[in-house]
N, CA and C atoms as an extended XYZ file, in Angstrom:
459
Properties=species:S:1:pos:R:3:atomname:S:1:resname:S:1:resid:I:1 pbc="F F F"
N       -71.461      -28.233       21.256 N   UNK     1
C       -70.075      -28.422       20.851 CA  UNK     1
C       -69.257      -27.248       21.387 C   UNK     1
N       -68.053      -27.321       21.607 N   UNK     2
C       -67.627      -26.234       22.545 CA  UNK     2
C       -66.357      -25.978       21.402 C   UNK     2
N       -66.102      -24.545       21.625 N   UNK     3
C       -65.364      -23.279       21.268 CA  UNK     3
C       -64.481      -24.126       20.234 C   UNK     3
N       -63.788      -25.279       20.870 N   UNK     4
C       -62.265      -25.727       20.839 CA  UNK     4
C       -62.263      -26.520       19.458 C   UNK     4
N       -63.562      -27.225       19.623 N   UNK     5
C       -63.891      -27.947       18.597 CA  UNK     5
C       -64.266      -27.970       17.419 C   UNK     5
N       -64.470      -26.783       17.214 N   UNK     6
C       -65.466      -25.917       16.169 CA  UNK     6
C       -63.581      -25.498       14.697 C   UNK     6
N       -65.011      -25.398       13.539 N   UNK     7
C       -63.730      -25.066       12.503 CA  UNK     7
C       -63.374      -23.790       12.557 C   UNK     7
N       -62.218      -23.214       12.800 N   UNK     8
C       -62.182      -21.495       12.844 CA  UNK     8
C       -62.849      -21.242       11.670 C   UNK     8
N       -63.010      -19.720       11.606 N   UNK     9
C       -63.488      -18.691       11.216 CA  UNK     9
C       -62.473      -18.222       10.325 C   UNK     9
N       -61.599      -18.338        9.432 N   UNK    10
C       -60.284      -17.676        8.981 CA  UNK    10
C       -61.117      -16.838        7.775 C   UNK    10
N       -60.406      -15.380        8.359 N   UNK    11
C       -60.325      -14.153        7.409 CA  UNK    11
C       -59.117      -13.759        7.004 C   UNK    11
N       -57.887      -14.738        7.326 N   UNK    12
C       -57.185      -14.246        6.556 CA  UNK    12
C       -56.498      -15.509        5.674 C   UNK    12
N       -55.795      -15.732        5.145 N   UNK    13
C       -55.280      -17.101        3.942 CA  UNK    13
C       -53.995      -16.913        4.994 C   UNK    13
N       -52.982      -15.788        5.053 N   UNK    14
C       -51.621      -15.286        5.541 CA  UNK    14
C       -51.664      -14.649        6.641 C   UNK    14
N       -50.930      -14.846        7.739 N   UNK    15
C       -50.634      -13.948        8.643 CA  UNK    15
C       -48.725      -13.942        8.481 C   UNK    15
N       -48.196      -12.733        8.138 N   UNK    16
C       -46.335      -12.846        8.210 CA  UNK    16
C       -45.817      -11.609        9.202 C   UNK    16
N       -45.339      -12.932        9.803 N   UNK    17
C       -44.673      -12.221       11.623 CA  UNK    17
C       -43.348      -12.013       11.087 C   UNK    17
N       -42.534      -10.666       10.900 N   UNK    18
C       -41.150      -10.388       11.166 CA  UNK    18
C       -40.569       -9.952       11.691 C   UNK    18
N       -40.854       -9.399       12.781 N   UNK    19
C       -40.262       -8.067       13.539 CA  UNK    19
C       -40.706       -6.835       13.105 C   UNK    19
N       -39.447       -6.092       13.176 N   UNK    20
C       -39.729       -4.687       13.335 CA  UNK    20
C       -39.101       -4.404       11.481 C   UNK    20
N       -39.451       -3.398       10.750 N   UNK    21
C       -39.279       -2.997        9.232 CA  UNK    21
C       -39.786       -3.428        8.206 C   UNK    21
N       -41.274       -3.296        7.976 N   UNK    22
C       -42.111       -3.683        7.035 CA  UNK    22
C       -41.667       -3.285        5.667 C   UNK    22
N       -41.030       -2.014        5.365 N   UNK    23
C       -40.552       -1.570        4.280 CA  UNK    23
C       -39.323       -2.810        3.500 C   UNK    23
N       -38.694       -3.064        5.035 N   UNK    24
C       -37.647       -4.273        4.067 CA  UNK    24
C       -38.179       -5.152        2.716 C   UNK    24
N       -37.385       -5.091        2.008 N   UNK    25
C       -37.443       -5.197        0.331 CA  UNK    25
C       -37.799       -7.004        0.567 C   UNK    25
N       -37.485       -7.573        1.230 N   UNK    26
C       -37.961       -8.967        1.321 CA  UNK    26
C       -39.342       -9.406        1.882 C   UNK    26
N       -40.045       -8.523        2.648 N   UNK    27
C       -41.333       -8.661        3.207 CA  UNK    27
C       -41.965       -8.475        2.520 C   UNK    27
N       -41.871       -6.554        1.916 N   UNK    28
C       -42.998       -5.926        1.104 CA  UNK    28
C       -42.441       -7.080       -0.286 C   UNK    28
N       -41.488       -7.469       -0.590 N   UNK    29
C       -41.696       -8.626       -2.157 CA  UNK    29
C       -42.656       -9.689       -1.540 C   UNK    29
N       -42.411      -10.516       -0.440 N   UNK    30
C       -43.174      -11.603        0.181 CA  UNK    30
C       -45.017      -10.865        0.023 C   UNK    30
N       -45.284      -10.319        0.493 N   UNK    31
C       -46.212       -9.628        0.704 CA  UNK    31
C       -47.066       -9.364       -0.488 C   UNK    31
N       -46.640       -9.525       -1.469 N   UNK    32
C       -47.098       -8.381       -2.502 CA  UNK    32
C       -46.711       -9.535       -3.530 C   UNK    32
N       -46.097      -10.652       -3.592 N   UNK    33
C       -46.082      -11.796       -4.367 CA  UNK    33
C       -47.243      -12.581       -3.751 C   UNK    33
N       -47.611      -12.594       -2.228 N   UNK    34
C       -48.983      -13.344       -1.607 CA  UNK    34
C       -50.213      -12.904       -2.314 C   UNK    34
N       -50.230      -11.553       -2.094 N   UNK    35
C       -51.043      -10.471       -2.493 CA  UNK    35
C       -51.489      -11.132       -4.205 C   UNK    35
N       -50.668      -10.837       -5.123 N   UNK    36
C       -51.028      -10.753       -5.894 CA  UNK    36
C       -51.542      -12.313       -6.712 C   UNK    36
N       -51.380      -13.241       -6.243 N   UNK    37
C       -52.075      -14.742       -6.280 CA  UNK    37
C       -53.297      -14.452       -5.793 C   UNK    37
N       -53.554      -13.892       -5.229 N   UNK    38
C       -55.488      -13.630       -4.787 CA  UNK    38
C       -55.410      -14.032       -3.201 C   UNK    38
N       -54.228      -14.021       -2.773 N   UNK    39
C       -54.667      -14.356       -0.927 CA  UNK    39
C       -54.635      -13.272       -0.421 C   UNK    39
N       -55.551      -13.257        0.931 N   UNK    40
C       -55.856      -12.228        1.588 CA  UNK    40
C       -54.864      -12.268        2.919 C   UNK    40
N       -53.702      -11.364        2.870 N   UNK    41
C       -52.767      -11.577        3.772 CA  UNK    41
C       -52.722      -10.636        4.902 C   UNK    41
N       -52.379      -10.429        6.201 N   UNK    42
C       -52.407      -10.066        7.207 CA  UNK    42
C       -50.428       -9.805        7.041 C   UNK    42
N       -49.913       -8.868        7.034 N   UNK    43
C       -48.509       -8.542        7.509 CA  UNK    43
C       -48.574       -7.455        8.833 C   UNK    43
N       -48.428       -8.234        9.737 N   UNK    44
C       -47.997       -7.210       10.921 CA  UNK    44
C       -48.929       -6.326       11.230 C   UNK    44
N       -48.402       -5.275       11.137 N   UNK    45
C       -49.196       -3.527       11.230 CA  UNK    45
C       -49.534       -3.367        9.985 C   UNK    45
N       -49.522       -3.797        9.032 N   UNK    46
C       -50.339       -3.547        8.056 CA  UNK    46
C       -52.190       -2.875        8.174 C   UNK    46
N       -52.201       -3.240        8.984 N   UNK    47
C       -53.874       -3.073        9.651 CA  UNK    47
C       -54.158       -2.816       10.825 C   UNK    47
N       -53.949       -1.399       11.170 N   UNK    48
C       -53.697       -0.979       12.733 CA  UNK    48
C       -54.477       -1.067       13.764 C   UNK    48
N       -56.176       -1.209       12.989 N   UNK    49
C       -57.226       -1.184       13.813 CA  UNK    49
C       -57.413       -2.704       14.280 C   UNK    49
N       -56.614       -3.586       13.702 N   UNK    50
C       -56.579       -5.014       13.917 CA  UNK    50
C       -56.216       -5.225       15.222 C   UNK    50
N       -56.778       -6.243       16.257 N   UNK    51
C       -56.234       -6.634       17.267 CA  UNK    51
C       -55.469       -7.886       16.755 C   UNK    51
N       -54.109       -8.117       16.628 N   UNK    52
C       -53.388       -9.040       16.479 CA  UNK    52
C       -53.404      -10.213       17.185 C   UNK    52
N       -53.427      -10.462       18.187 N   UNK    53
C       -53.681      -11.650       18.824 CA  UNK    53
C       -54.992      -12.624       18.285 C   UNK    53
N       -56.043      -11.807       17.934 N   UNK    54
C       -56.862      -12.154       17.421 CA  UNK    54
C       -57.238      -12.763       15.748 C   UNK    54
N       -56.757      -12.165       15.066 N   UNK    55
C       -55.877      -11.510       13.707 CA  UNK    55
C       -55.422      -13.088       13.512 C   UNK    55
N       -54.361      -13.094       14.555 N   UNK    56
C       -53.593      -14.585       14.362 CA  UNK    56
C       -54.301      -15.698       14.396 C   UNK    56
N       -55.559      -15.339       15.413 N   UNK    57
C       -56.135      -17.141       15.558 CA  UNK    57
C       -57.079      -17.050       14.636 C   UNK    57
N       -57.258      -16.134       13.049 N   UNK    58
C       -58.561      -16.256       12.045 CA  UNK    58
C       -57.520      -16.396       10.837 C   UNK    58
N       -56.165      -16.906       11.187 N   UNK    59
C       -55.041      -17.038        9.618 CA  UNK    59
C       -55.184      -18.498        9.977 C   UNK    59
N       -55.188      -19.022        8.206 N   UNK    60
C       -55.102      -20.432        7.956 CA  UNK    60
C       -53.526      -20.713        8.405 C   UNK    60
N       -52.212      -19.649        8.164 N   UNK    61
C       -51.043      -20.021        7.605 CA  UNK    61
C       -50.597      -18.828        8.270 C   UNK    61
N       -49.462      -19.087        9.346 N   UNK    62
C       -48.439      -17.774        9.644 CA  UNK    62
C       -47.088      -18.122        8.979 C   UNK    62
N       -46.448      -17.556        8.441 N   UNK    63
C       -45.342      -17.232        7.894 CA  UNK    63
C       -43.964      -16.484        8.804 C   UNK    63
N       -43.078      -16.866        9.882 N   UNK    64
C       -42.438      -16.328       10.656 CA  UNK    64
C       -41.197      -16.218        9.866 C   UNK    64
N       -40.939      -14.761        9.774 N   UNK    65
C       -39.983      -14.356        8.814 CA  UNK    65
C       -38.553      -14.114       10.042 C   UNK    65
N       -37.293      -15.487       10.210 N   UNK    66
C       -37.131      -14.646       11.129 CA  UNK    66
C       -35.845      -14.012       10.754 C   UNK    66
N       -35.472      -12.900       11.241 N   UNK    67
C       -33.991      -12.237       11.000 CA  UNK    67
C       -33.675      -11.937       12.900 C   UNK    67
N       -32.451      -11.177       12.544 N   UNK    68
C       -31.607      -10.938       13.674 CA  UNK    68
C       -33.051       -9.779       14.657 C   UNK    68
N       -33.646       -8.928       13.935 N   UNK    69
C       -34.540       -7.894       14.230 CA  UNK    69
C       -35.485       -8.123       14.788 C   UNK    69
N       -36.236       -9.866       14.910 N   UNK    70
C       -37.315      -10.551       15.458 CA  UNK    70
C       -36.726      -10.833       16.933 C   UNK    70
N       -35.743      -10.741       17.034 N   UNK    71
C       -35.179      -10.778       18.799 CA  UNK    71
C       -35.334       -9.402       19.597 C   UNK    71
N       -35.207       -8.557       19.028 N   UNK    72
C       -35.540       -7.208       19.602 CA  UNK    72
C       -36.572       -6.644       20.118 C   UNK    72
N       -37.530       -7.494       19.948 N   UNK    73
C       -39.163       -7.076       21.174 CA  UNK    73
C       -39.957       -8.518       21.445 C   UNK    73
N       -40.321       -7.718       22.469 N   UNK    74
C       -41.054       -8.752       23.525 CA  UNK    74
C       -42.456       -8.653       22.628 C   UNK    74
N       -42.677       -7.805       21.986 N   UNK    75
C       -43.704       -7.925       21.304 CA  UNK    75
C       -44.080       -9.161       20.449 C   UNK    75
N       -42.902       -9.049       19.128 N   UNK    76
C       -43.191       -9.935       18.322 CA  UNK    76
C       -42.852      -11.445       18.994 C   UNK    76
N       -41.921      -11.652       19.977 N   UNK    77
C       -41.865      -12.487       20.971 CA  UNK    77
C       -43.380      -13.280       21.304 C   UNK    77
N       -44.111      -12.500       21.417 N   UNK    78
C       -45.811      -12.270       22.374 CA  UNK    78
C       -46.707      -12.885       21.513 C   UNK    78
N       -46.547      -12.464       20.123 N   UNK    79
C       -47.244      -12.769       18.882 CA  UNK    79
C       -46.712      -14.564       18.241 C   UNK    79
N       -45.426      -14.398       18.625 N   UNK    80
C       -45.091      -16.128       18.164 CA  UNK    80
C       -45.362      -17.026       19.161 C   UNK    80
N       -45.347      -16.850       20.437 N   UNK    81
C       -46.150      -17.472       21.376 CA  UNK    81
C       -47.643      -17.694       21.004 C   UNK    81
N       -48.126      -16.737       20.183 N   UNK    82
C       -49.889      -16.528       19.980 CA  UNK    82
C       -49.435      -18.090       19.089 C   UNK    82
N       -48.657      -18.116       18.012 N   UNK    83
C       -48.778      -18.260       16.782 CA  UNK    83
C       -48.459      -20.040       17.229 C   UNK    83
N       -47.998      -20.520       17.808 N   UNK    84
C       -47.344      -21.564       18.111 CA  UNK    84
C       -48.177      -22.171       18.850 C   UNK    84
N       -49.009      -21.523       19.480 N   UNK    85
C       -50.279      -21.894       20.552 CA  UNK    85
C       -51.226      -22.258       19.281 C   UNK    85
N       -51.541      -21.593       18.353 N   UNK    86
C       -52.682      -21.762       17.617 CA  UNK    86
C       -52.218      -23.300       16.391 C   UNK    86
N       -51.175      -23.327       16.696 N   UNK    87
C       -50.400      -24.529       15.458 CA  UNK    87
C       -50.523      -25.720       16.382 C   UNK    87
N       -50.237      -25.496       17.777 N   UNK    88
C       -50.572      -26.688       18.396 CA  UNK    88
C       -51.800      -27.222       18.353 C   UNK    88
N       -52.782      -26.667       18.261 N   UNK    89
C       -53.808      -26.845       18.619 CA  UNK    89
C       -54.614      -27.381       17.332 C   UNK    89
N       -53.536      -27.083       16.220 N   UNK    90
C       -53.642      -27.754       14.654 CA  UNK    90
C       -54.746      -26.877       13.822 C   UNK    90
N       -55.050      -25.887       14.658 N   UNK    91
C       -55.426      -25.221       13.801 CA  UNK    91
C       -54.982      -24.242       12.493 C   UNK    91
N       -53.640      -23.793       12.806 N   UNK    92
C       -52.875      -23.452       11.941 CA  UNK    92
C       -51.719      -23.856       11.162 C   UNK    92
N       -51.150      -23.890       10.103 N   UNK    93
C       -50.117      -23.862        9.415 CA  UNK    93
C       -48.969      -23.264        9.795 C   UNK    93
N       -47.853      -23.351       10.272 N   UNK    94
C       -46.505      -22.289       10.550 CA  UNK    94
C       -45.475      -22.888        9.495 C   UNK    94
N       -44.825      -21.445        8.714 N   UNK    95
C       -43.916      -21.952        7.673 CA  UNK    95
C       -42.881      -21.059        8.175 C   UNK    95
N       -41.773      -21.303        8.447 N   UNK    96
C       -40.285      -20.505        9.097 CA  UNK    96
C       -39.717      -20.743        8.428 C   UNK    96
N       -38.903      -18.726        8.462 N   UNK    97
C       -38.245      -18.619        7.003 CA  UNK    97
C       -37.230      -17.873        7.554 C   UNK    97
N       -35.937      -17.884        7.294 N   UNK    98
C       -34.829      -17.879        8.004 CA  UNK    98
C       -33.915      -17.004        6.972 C   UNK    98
N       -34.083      -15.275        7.564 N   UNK    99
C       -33.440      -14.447        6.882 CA  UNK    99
C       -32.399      -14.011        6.793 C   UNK    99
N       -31.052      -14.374        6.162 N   UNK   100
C       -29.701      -13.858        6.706 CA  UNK   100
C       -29.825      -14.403        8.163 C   UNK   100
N       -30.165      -15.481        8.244 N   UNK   101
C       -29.679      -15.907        9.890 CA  UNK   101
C       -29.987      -17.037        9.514 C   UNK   101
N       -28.763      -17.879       10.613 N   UNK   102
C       -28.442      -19.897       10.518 CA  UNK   102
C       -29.505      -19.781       11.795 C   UNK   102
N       -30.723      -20.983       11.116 N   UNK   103
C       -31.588      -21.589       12.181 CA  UNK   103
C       -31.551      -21.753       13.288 C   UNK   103
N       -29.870      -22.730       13.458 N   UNK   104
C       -29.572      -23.083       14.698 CA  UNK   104
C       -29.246      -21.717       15.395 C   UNK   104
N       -29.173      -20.820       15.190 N   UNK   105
C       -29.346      -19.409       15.983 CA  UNK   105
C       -30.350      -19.422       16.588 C   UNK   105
N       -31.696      -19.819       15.866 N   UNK   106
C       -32.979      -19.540       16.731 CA  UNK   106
C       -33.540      -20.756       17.777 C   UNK   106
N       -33.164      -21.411       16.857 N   UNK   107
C       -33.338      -23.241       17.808 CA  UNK   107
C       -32.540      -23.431       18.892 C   UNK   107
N       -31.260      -23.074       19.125 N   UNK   108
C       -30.565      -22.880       20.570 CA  UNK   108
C       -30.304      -21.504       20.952 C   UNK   108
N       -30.979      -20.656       20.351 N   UNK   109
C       -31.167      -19.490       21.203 CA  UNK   109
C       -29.527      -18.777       21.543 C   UNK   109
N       -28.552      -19.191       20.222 N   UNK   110
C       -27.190      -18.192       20.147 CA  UNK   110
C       -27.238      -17.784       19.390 C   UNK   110
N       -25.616      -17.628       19.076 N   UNK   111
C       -25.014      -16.244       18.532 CA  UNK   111
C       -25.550      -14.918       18.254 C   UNK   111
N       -25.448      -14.690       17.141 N   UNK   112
C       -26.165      -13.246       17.273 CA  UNK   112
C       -27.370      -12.960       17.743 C   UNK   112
N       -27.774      -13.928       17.501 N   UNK   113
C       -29.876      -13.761       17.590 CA  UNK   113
C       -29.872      -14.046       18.840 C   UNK   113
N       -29.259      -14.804       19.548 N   UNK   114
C       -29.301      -15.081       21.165 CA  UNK   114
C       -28.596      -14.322       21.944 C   UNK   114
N       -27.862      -13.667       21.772 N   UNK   115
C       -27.226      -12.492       22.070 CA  UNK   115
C       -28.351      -11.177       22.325 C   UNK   115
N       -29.080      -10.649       21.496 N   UNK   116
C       -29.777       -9.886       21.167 CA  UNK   116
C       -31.051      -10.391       22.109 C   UNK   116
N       -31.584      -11.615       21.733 N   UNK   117
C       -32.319      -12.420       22.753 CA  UNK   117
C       -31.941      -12.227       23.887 C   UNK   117
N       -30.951      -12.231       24.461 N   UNK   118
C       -30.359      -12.217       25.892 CA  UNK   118
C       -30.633      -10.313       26.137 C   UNK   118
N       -30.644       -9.766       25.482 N   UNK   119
C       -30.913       -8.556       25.587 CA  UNK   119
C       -32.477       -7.846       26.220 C   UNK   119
N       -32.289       -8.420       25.109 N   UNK   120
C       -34.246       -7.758       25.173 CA  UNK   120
C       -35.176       -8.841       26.003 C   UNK   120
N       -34.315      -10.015       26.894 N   UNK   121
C       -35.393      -10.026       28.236 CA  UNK   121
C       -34.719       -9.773       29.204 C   UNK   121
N       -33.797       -9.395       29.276 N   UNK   122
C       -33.150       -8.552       30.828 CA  UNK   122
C       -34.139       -7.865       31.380 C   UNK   122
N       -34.708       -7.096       30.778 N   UNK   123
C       -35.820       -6.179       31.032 CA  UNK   123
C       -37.452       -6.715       31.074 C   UNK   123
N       -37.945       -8.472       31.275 N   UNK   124
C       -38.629       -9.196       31.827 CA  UNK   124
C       -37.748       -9.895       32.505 C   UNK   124
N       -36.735       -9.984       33.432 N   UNK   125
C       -36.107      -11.263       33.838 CA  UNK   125
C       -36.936      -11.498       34.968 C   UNK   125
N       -37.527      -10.533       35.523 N   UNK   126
C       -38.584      -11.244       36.691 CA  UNK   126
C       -39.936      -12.449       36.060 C   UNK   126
N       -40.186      -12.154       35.148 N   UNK   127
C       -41.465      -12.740       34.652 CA  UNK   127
C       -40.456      -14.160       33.935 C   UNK   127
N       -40.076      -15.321       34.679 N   UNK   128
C       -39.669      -16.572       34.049 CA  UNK   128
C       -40.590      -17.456       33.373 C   UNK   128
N       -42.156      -17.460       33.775 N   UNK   129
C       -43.024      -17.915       33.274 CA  UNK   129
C       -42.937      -17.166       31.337 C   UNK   129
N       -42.791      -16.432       31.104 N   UNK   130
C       -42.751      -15.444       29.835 CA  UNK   130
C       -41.504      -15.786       28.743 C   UNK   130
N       -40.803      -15.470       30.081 N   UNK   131
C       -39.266      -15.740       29.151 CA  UNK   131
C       -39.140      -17.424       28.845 C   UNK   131
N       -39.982      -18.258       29.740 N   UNK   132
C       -39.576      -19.521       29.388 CA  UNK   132
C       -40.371      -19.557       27.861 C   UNK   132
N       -41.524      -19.308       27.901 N   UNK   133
C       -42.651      -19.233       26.785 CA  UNK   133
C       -42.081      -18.980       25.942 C   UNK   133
N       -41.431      -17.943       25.425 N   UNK   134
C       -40.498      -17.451       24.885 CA  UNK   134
C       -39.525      -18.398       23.888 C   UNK   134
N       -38.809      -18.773       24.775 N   UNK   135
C       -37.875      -19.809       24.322 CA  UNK   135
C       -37.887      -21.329       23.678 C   UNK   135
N       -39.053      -21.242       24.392 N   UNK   136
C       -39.628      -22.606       23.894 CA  UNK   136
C       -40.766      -22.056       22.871 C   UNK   136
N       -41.203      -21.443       22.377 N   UNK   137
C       -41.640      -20.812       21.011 CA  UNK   137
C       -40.992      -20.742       20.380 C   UNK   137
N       -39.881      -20.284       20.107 N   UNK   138
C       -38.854      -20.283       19.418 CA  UNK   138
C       -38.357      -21.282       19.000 C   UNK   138
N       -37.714      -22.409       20.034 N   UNK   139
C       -37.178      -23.579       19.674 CA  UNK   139
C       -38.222      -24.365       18.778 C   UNK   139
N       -39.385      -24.206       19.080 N   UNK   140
C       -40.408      -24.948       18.191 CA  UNK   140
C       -40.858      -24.319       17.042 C   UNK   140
N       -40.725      -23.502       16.899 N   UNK   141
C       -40.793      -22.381       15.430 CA  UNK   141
C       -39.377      -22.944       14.777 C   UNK   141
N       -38.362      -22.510       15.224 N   UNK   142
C       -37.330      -23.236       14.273 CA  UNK   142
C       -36.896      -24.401       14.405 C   UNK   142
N       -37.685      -25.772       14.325 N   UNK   143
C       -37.326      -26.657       14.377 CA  UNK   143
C       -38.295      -27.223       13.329 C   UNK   143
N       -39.589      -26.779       13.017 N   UNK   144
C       -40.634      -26.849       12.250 CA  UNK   144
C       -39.667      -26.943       10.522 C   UNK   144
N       -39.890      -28.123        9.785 N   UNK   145
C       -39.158      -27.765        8.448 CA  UNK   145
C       -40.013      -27.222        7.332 C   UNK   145
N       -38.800      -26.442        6.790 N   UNK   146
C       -39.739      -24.760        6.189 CA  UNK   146
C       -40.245      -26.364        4.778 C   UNK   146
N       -41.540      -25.736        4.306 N   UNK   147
C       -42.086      -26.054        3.346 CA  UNK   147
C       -42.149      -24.924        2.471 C   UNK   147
N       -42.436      -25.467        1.099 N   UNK   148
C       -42.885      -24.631        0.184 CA  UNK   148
C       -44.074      -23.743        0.205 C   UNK   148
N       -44.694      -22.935       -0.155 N   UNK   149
C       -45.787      -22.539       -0.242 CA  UNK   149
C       -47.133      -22.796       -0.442 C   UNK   149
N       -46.494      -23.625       -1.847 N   UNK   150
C       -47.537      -24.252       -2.763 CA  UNK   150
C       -48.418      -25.299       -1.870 C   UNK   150
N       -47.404      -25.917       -1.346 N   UNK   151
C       -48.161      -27.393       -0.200 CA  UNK   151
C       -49.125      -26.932        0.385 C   UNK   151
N       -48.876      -25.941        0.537 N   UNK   152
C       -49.813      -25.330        2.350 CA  UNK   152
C       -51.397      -25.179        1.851 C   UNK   152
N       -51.353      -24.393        0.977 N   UNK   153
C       -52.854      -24.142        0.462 CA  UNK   153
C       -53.705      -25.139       -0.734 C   UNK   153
């Protein structure tokens, strides 16, 4: 039976992608309300020795927290590409959660968040293969309708 077919391995219940500021009062509450139900959650850098890419494909459930701040690296960019790859493939759960920012910001890739977006790939504009990935991660992350919690598990 080959790789593809097989049931993952999940060590974690949660994986929650937000960008950059773990301290924000809405993560560490998210986090720490997961936490304390008995799931074993993965936030970000929470776990430094973690290879993340990896990290992502052993979570039952990613949680994409997004605000204006998730446009600002190619990183977390890199990681929702991981995350969207692993949902296709039905192995995972994706629940998008839309912080102080209108969806359709992330789903057509304006106003502020696309703005900021338009920013932070100037500096890949050679790599179109990336930036397309990119965009179309996105559009499919926020187009996904947010569910409750409770459903998922």
């Amino acid at each position: 039976m080959s790789s593809q077919n097989q049931e993952p391995q999940f060590i974690y219940d949660a994986y929650i992608s937000f960008g950059l500021q773990l301290l924000h009062p809405f993560i560490s509450g998210l986090y720490d309300a997961l936490k304390s139900v008995g799931l074993h959650v993965l936030a970000d850098r929470t776990e430094p020795k973690t290879n993340i890419s990896d990290a992502i494909e052993r979570c039952r459930v990613s949680i994409i927290v997004f605000r204006i701040a998730y446009a600002e690296s190619t990183l977390y960019l890199q990681e929702l590409v991981k995350i969207m790859e692993c949902h296709r493939r039905k192995v995972q759960k994706v629940v998008p959660v839309f912080y102080c920012l209108d969806p359709s910001e992330v789903c057509n890739l304006s106003g502020h968040f696309g703005e900021i977006l338009s920013r932070t790939l100037q500096g890949i504009s050679r790599d179109e293969n990336r930036m397309l990935s990119y965009g179309t991660a996105l559009r499919q992350a926020a187009s996904i309708l947010p569910r409750f919690l409770p459903d998922i598990w």
